[in-house]
N, C-alpha and C positions, 0 to 999 in steps of 0.2 A: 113386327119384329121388335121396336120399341117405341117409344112413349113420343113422339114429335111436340118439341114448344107450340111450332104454328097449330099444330091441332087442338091442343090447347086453349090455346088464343079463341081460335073459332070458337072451341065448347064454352067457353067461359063468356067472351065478348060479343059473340052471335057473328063475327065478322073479323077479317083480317086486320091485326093490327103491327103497328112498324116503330121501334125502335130509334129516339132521335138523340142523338150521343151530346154529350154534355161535357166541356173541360173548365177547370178553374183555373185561375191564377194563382190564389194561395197557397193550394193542395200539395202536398210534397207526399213522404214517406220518413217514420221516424227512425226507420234502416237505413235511410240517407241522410238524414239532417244533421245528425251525429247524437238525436237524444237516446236512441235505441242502438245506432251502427251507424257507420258512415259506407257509401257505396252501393247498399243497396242489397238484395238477393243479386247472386253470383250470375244471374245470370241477364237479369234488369239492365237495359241501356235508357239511353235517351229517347228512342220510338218505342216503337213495338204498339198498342192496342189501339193507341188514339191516335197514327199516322194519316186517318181519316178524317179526326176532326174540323170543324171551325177553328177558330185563334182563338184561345182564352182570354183576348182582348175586347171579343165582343161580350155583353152581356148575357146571361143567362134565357132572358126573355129572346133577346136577340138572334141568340141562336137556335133554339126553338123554331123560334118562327123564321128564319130560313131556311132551317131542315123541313120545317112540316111543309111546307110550300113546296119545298123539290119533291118531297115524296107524296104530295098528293096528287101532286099534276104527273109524278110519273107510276102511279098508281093508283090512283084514282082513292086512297086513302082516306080516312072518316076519324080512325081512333088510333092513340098513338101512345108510347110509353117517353116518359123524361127520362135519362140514362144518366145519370154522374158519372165518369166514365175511368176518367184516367187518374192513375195515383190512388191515394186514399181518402175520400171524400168526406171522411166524419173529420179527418184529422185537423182539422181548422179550429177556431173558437166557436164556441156557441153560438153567439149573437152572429157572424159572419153563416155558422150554419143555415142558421133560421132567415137570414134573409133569402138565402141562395135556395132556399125549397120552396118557399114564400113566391120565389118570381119565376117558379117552373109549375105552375097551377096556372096555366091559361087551358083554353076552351079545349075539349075534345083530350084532353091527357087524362086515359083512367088512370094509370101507374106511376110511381117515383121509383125508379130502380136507381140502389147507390152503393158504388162499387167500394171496399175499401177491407183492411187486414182483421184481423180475430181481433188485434192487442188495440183497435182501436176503437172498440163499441162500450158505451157509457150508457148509462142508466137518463141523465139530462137530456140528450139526444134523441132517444128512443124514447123518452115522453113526449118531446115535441113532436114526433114524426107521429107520435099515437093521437093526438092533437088536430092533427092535419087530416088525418086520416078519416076521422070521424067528424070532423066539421066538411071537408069537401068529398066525403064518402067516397073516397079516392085508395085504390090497392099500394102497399106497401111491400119494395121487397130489396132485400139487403144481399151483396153480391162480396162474398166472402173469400180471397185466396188462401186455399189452402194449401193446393198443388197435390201433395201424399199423405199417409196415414202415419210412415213410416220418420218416427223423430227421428232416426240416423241420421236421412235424405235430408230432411231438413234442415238438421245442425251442418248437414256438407254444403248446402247451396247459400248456404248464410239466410236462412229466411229471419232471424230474429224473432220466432216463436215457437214453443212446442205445440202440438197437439193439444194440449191443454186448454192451452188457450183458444183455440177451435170449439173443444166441445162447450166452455162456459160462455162464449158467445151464443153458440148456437142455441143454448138453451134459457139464457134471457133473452135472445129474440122472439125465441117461439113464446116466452112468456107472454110479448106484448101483443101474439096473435099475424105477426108479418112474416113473409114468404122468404125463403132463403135460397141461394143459388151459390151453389159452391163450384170453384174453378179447381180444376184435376187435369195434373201432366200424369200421364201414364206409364213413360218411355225414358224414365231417368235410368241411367244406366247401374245406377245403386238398387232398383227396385228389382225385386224379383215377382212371379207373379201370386204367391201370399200377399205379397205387400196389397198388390192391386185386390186383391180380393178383399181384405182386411179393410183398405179406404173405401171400397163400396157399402161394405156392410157398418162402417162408422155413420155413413152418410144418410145413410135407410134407417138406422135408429135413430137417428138425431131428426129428425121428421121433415129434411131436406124436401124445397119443395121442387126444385131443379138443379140439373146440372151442367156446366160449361167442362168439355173434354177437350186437351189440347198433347197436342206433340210437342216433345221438347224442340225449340230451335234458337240457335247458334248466334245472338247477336252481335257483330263486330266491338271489338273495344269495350272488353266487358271482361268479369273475371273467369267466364265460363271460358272465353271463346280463348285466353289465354292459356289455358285449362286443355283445352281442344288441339289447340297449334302445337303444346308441347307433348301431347300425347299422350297425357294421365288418364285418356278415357277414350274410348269408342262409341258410335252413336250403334245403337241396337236397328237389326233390320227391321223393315218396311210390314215383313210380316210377322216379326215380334210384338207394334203395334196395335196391328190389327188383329192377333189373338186376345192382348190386354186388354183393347176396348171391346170386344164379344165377351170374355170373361167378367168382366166387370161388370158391364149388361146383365148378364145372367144372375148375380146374386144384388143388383139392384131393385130395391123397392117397384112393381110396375107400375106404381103409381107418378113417379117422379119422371116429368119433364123434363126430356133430354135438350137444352138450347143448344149444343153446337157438340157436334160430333169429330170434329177434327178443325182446330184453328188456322190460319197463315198468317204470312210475314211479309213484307214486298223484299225481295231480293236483293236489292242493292245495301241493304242495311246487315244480311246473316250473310255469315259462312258455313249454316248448314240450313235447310229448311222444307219441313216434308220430301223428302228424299230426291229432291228436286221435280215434284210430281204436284199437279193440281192436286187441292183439294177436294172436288168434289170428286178425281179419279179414284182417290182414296176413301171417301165414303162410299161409292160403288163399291170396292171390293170387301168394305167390311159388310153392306147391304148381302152382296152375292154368297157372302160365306154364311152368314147367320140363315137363310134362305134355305140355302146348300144344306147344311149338316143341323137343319130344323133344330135352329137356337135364337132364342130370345128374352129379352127384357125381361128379369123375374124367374124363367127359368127355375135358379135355384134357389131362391128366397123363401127356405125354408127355415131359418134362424129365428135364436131370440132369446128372451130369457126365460121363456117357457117350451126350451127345444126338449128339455128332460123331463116332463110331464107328458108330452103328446103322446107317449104309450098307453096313456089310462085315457084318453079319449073316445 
């Protein structure tokens, strides 16, 4: 039905590989720090992706290897990805970059995945990392938020970037030959499902080599959730969702790696959050429907800039 990371993982690495989360000290956002905005995207609190972390107090190495330790012994693990995780992770100085990639090269890490915004990928950066990459023959992949395709959406949730800036990241990344993973809310209540279709097929052309898929949700103390409380918006049903992410599937490249089909949140931090439903109850029923009404990944990927010629083929 579609494209599975872990499977992936397998074809590529011959064997299961696990993900070890990574946070900084430095790291911020420059939608927070007031060089770009202050506060953040509208909907950004204080938790949200790295509520699992270790402390940014330990070191990079440090953390590492207590993650890989838990997850070998509880799975019996071999190979493993470094994850920059939280915040934006180029957004620091150089010299503090290069050390911090520098001390995530211990034994058995094929990959450096590092999470961070469109406006902040630099040419200096991305030499180093090509650097690295080719002296420890080590996979590169760069973890971009985008969220939507649609600049309205964007200018409303305060992301402090257009579109624009997505595509001319994404296209000096692929220059330097590294893997890209773009993160997509589906379920904002500004999008309609163009939009959704529109940020699939941005994604598919831009030579994305995965994608992270999440539900919007509701964090306490935030500008969203103030947003929410006073009634400017309603959150879209459950099976509004789960048509946007089949639809999106369908005119998605089938080449591209799906990592995560529906995000969560721990509860005590939102006032709204997958409709109060597991997430894996909610990848069952998008499973079940795509199954159902025989639809899947690619599907409709029949775009391009060559859709008006396919007649004379």
């Amino acid at each position: 039905m579609y494209r599975e990371y872990s499977t992936y993982l397998k074809e590529k690495y011959k064997e299961k590989v696990y993900k070890l989360p990574i946070s900084l000290k430095e790291t911020n956002c420059p939608n927070r720090d007031g060089n770009l905005g202050f506060g953040g995207c509208s909907y950004c609190g204080d938790e949200g992706v790295g509520f699992e972390n270790l402390s940014a107090n330990l070191s990079v190495k440090e953390q590492l290897l207590k993650n890989k330790e838990k997850i070998s012994k509880k799975y019996k693990a071999k190979k493993f990805i470094a994850y920059f995780q939280s915040y934006s992770n180029t957004y620091i100085s150089l010299d503090l970059f290069k050390k911090y990639i520098t001390e995530a090269i211990i034994e058995d890490i094929v990959d450096i995945s590092i999470s961070t915004r469109p406006d902040c990928i630099d040419k200096p950066y991305l030499d180093f990392l090509k650097e690295i990459k080719e002296k420890y023959n080590i996979d590169i992949t760069i973890e971009l938020g985008l969220q939507t395709a649609n600049y309205k959406t964007l200018d409303k949730i305060r992301r402090g970037h257009t579109l624009a800036e997505y595509i001319q990241a994404c296209m000096l990344i692929k220059s330097y030959g590294f893997n890209i993973c773009t993160h997509i809310i589906l379920n904002f209540p500004w999008d309609n499902i163009e939009d959704t279709i529109e940020t699939a097929k941005i994604i598919s052309v831009l030579g994305n080599d995965f994608v992270k898929l999440h539900a919007l949700y509701i964090e306490k103390n935030t500008v969203l959730a103030r947003e929410y409380q006073n009634g400017e918006f309603t959150m879209l049903p459950l099976e509004d969702y789960i048509e946007k992410t089949i639809t999106f599937l369908e005119y998605l490249n089938p080449d591209i790696a799906i990592q995560r089909i529906i995000g969560r949140a721990p509860e005590e931090f939102t006032l709204f959050s997958n409709w109060g439903t597991s997430w894996w109850k909610i990848k069952e029923q998008i499973e079940k429907k795509m199954k159902d009404e025989n639809r899947y990944q690619g599907k409709l990927y029949d775009y391009g800039c060559n859709k008006a010629l396919k007649k004379f083929d």
